[in-house]
C-alpha positions in Angstrom: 0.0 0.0 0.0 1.4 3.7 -1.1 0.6 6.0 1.9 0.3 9.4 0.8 0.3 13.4 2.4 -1.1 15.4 0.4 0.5 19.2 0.9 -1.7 22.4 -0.1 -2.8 25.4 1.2 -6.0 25.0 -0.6 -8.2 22.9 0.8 -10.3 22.3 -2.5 -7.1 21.1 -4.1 -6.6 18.7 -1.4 -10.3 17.6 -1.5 -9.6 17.4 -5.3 -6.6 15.0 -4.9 -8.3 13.4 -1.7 -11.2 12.3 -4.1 -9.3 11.4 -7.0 -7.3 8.9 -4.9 -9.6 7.0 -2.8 -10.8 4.7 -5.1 -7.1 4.3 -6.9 -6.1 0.6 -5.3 -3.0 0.1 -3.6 -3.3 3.6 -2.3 -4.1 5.5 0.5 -4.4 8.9 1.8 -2.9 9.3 5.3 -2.8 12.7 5.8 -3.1 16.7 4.8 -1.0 19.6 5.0 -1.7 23.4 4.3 1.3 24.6 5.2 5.0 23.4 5.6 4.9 23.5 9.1 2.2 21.3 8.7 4.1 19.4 6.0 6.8 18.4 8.2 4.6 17.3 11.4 3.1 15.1 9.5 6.1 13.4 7.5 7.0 13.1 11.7 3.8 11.6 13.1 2.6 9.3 9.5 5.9 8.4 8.2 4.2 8.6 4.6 5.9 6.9 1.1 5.0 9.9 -0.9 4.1 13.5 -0.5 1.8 15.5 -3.1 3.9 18.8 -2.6 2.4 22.3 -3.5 5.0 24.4 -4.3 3.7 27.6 -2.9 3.2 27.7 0.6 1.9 30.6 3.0 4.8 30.1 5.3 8.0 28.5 3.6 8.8 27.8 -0.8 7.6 23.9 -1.5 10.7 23.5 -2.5 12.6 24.0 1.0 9.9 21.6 2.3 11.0 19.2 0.2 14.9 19.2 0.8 14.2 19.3 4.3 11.6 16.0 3.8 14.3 13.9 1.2 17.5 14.9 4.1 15.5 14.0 7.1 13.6 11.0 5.9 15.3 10.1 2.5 12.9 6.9 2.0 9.9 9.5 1.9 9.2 10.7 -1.6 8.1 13.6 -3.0 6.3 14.8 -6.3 6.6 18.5 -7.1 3.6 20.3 -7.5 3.3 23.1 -9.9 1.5 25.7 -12.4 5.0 26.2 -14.6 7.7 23.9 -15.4 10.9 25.4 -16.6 14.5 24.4 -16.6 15.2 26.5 -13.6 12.4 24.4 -11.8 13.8 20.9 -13.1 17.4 22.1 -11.3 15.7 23.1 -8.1 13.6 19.9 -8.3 16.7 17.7 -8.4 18.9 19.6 -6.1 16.1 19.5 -3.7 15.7 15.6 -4.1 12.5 15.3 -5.5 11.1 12.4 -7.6 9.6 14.8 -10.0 7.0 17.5 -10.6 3.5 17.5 -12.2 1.8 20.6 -13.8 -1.4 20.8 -11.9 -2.6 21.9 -15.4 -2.1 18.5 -16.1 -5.4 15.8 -16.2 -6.0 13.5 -13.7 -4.3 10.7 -15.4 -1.3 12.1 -15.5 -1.2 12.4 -11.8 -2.0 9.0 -11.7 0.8 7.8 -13.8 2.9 10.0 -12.2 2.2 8.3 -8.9 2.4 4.7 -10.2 5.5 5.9 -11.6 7.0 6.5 -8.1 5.5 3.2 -7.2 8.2 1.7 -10.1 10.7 3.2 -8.3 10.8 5.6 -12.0 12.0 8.8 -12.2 9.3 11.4 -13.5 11.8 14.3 -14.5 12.1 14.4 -18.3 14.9 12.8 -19.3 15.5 15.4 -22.0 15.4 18.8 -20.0 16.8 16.7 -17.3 19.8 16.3 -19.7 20.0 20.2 -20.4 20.2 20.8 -16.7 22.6 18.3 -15.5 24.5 19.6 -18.5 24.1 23.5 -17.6 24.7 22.1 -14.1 27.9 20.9 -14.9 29.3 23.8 -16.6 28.1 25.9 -13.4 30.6 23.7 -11.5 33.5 24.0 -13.9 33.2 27.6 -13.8 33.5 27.5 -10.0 36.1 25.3 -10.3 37.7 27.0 -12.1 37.2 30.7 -10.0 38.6 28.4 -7.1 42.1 28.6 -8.6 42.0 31.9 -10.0 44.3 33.8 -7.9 47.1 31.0 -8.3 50.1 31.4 -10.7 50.4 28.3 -12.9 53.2 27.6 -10.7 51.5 27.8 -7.3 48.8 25.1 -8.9 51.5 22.7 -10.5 52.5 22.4 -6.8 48.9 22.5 -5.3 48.2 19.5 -7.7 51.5 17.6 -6.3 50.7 18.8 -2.8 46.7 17.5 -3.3 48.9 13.6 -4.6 50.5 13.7 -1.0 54.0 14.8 -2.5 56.3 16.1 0.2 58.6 19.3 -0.9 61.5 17.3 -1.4 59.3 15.2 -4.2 57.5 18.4 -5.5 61.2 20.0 -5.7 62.5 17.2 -7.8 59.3 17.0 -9.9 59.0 20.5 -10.6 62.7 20.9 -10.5 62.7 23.6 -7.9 65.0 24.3 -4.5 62.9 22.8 -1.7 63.6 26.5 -0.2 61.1 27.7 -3.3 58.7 25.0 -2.7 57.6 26.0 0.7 57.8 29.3 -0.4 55.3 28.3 -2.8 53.5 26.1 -0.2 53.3 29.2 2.3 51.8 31.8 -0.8 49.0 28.8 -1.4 47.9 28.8 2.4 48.1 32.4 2.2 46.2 32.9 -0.6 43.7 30.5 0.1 43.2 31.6 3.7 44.2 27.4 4.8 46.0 26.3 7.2 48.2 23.2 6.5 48.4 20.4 3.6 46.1 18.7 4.5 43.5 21.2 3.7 45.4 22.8 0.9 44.8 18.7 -0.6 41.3 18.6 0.7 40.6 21.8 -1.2 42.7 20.5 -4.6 40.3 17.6 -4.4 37.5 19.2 -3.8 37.4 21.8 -7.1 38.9 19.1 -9.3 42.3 20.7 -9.8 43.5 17.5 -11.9 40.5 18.0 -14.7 41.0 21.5 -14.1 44.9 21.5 -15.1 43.6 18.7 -18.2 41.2 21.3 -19.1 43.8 24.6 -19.6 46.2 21.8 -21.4 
């Protein structure tokens, strides 16, 4: 049995969806929301599968409800719903964890494939603008990536890279074919620069913004 909370502000909608699920079998309707404080009382108290998630609510954005559902009870899921789609939606639907969106435009048996859907264990994002945002996503990341090392010389991230491998000076020196003197010079200018402390987090930060695709990347 799918146990469902349905999340609206409007009552009607919620009668709406209440109606149009009663008689669908293998589902149930455990509970309703009108606001995300609401929301997230219930998700506490009836443990639900899947929440019907309006995404305008009168006291916090649908989509906050949701991340704050999909990190504190990631088996719970939640369907998106909402009177626009557009690519900026699809990104803050899959950053936020949800399962997918509907257009409440939509007729009712697209809700209901929607929800059987989730049943699958299927995604309901469209594979196709899905693939623009992950894609537009990605270049967003590169870009900050690449911000990350913009006030190194090449010099300073040839020996970040080596320092991010676990390369003491004396190996950096020889690889680089430096003084070891120049290295920690180097080394100091990095922590410096990047406001860190030791190596440790001058490697945890390396790894972090991709500093070997990076290098690939400026050839």
């Amino acid at each position: 049995m799918l146990r469902i909370l349905l999340v609206d502000d409007h009552e009607v909608v919620r009668l709406g969806l209440a109606t149009l699920l009663e008689d669908v079998p293998g589902v149930t309707v455990v509970g309703e929301a009108g606001s995300a404080r609401e929301a997230l009382h219930a998700c506490e108290r009836l443990d639900p599968d899947l929440v019907i998630l309006d995404i305008r609510l009168p006291d916090q954005p649908g989509m906050e409800v949701c991340r704050h559902i999909t990190e504190r009870w990631p088996h719970i899921q939640v369907i998106i719903l909402t009177s626009f789609a557009n690519d900026d939606l699809v990104a803050e639907a899959i950053l936020a964890g949800a399962a997918g969106y509907v257009l409440k435009q939509v007729g009712n048996e697209e809700l209901l494939r929607a929800i059987e859907a989730i049943r699958r264990g299927e995604a309901l994002l469209d594979p196709q603008v899905t693939q623009r945002v992950l894609q537009r996503m990605r270049r967003t990341e590169r870009l900050l990536d690449a911000s990350a090392f913009r006030e190194l010389s090449k010099r300073e991230i040839e020996v970040l890279f080596l320092v991010s491998q676990g390369k003491s000076n004396r190996e950096i020196a020889r690889a680089l074919v430096l003084s070891e003197k120049t290295v920690r010079n180097h080394v100091s200018s990095l922590l410096n620069k990047l406001g860190l402390n030791n190596r440790i987090e001058l490697a945890t930060y390396a790894v972090k913004h991709h500093i070997g695709i990076y290098l690939e990347s400026e050839g």
